[in-house]
N, C-alpha and C positions, 0 to 999 in steps of 0.2 A: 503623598501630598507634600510640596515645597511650599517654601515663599514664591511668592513674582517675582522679589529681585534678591541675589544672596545678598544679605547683611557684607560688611568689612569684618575681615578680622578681629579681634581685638589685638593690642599689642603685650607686650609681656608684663608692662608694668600693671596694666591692668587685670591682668592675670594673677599676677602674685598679688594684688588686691584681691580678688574674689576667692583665691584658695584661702588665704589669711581668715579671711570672713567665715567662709565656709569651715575652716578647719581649727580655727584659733591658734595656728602655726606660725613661726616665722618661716618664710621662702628664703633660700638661698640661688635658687635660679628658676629661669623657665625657658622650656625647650620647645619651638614647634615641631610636632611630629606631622610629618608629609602623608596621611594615609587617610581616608574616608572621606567622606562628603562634607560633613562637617568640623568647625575648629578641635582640632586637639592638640594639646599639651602637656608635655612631662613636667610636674610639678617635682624639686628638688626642693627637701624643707632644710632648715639647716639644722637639725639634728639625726641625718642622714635617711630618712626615712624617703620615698617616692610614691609621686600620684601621677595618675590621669586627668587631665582635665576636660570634658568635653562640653560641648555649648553649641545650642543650637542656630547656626546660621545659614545654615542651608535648609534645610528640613524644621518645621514651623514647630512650635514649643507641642500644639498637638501630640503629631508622629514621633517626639522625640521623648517625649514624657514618657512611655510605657516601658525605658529599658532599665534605667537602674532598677524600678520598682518590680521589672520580672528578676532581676539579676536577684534582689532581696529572697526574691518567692522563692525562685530556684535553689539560692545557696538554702536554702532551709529546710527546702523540701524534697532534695534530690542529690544524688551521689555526683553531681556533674562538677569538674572542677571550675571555678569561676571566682574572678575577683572580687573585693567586700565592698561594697557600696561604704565613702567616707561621708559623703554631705550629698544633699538634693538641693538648690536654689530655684525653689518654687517662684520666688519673688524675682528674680533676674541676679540680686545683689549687687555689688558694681560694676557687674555688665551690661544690668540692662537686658538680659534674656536667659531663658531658661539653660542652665548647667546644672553636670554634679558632677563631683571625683569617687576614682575607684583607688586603689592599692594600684599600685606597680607590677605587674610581676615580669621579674628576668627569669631569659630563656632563651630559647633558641629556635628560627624562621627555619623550616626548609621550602625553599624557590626551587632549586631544580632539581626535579623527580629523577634523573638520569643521572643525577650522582651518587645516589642510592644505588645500595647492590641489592639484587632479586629479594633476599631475604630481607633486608631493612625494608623496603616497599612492601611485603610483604604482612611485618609489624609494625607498618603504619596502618596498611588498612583495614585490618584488626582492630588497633584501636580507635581509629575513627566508626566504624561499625558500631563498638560498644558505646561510645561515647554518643553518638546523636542516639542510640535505643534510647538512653539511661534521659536525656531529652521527653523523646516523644512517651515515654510512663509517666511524665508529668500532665495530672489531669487538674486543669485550672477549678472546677465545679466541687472537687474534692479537697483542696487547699483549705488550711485552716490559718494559714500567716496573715499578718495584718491585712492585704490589702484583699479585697472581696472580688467575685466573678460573678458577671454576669448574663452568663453564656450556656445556654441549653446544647444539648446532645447533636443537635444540627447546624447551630451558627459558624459559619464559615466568616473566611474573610481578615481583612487589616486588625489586628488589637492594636486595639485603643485604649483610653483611659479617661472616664470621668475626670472633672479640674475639681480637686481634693479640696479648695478654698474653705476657709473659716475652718478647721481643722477637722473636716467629714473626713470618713474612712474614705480613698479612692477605688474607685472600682473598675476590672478590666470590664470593658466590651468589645464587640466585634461592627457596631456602630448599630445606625436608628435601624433600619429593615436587617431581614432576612435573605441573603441571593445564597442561590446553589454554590456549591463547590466548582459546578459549570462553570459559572459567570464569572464567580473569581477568577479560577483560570483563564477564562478568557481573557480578562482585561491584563492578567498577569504575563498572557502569552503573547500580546498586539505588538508590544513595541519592540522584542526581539527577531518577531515575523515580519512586522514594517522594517525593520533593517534592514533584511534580506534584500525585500522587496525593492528594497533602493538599491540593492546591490554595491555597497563598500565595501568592496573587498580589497584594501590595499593597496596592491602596486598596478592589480588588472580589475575595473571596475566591475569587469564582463567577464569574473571569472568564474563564477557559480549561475550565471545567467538562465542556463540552461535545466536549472533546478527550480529555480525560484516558482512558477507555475506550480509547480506538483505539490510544494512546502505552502503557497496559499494555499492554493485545494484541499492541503489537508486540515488545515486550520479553520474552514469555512466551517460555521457549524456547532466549531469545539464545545460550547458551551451545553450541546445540548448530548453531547457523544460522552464528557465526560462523567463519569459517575459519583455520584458523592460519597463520601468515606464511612463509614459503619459508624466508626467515632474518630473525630476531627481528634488533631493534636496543635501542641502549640509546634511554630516550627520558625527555625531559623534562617532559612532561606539563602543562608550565605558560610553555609559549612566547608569551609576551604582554607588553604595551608595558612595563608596572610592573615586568618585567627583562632590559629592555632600556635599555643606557644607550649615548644616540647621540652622538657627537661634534658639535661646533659647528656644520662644515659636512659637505657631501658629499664622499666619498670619490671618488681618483681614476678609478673605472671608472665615475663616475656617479650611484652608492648612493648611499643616504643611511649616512650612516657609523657601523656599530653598533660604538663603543668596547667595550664588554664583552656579554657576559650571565652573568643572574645566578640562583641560587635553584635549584641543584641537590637540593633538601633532599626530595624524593619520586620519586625514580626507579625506575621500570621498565623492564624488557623485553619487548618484544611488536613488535608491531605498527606500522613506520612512520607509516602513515596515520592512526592516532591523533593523534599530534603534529601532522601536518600539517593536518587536519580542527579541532583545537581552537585551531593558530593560523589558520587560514584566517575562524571566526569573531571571534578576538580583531582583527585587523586589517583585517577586512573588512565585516564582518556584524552586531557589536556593534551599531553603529548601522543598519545596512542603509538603505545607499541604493536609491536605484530597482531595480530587479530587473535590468534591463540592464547598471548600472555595477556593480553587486557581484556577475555573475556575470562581466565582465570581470577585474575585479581578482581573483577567485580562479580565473580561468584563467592570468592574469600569474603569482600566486604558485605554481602548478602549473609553469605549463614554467620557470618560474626555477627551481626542486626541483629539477625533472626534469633541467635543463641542468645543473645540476652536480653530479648524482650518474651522469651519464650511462641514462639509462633513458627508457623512449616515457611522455611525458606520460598517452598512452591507459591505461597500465596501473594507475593513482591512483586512480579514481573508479570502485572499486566497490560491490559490496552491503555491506558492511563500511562503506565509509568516507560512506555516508547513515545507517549507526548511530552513528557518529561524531560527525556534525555532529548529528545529534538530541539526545543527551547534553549537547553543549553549549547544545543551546536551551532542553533540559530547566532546565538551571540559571539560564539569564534568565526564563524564563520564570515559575520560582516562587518567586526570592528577589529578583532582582537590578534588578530595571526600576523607576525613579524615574518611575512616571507624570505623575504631579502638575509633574513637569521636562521633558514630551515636549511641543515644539509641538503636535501633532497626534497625541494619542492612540491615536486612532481609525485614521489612518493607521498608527501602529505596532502595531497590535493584527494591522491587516488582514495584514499582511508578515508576521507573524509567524504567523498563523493560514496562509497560503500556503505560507511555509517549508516548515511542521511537513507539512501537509499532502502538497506536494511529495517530503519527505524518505518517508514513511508511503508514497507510492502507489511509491517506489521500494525500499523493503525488501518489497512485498508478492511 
């Protein structure tokens, strides 16, 4: 859910207004950060301290409400590293719309998977494995932190959040009805399938053309082909390096050391294997190396999962989680691929035509 039309920014001054408020700091600067859908800003106070500022102007106070308050639930009730919620402005404050700040945390982005050596990539997806399990063991029904759940053993779908107003306890939901896990998926699956279907594919509009057929075909239906999960989890739906921020070095057991994560700002319920399938491309497959070494590295990041949520590797990888990974190819495949920046084109065309294909003869 958005707005109709995105809000303006605010400017900085007003910014250093609403952390002041929110924080009872003085500001010594503010920084826009160029990332997400909606406004965010690096809050500098001047007693060297650093925030986040985020504010909903893309994404309606609704959808944006439920992330500091999971952030809360989480740091509380789970080993995930995550930053601290400073302030919530339920009231807008003087912005006029819904905000909160977090802590800061420095560290360090890795962008390109190819400047990593076998073993770093390695101990990245290791710790990405542990890190989304130590996630999805967060059961909302079993939470005892302030904020309440209202979500039975089957509710699928967007978390939401009751509007807390006159000082009621707020509570997650997954909204007024019930839909299958199906149906979610479906709706979750439309707009990266409608991309294909249009065919943007960069520099040749007609260069997947000859797929697009088969990628409807397999999508007709989904709703009722896929299966709903035993027990839903909460899920982040955007487990990928851009929020993820690593410490300097490697962590004692090894890992590479994930300092935080971040961008709780579209959460659902559903289906583990979604998270796991969309980060198994973000750290594996974006770039797809050989077919040998990127199906190594996404059996590493399977039994690292699997190891610490306690469960059979075997049970991960099924009809379900090749709609999964197709979803996410759906989306490189019609917006995101910088040809004109691929050594070898042709070679990434072919991988990706294999993929798709691969994925296709296993949901048949």
């Amino acid at each position: 859910m958005v707005r109709d039309e995105r809000l303006p920014e605010p400017d900085a001054e007003a910014v250093a207004g609403a952390a002041r408020a929110a924080c009872g700091r003085a500001v010594a600067e503010v920084t826009p950060v160029s990332k997400g859908i909606n406004a965010i800003y690096r809050i500098d106070f001047a007693d060297g301290d650093a925030a986040v500022l985020k504010a909903a102007t893309f994404n309606t106070t609704a959808e944006l409400r439920p992330e500091p308050y999971l952030l809360e639930t989480l740091r509380d009730e789970t080993a995930l590293p995550l930053p601290e919620v400073l302030a919530i402005a339920e009231d807008g404050g003087p912005l006029g719309v819904f905000h909160f700040l977090l802590d800061y945390r420095e560290g360090r982005q890795i962008r390109d998977l190819d400047g990593l050596s076998w073993s770093e990539r390695e101990r990245l997806v290791r710790a990405v494995g542990r890190h989304l399990a130590r996630l999805h063991e967060f059961r909302l029904a079993e939470t005892g932190a302030p904020v309440a759940a209202d979500l039975g053993a089957d509710d699928c779908g967007p978390l939401r959040m009751t509007d807390p107003g006159d000082g009621a306890t707020p509570t997650f939901t997954t909204g007024d009805g019930v839909d299958s896990w199906g149906e979610v998926f479906a709706s979750l699956a439309d707009h990266p399938v409608s991309l294909v279907e249009q065919v943007q594919c960069g520099d040749d509009p007609g260069r997947f053309a000859d797929l697009v057929p088969e990628i409807v075909a397999a999508f007709d239906g989904v709703a009722d082909d896929v299966r709903d999960p035993a027990s839903p989890t909460v899920l982040h739906r955007d487990f990928h390096l851009d929020n993820l921020v690593l410490a300097p070095e490697a962590d004692a057991d090894g890992g590479v050391g994930i300092r935080s994560v971040l961008d709780f700002g579209d959460p659902y319920v559903g289906d583990y294997r979604l998270d796991l399938a969309f980060a198994e491309d973000a750290v594996v497959r974006v770039q797809l190396p050989t077919a040998d070494r990127a199906a190594d590295l996404a059996g590493l990041l399977r039994r690292s999962y699997a190891r610490e949520r306690g469960i059979d590797p075997s049970e991960i990888v099924t009809r379900e989680y090749h709609y999964y990974l197709l979803v996410q190819r759906c989306r490189w495949m019609a917006v995101a691929v910088d040809w004109d920046a691929c050594d070898d084109p042709a070679a990434v065309e072919r991988a990706y035509r294999s993929f798709v294909r691969e994925r296709l003869a296993e949901i048949e």
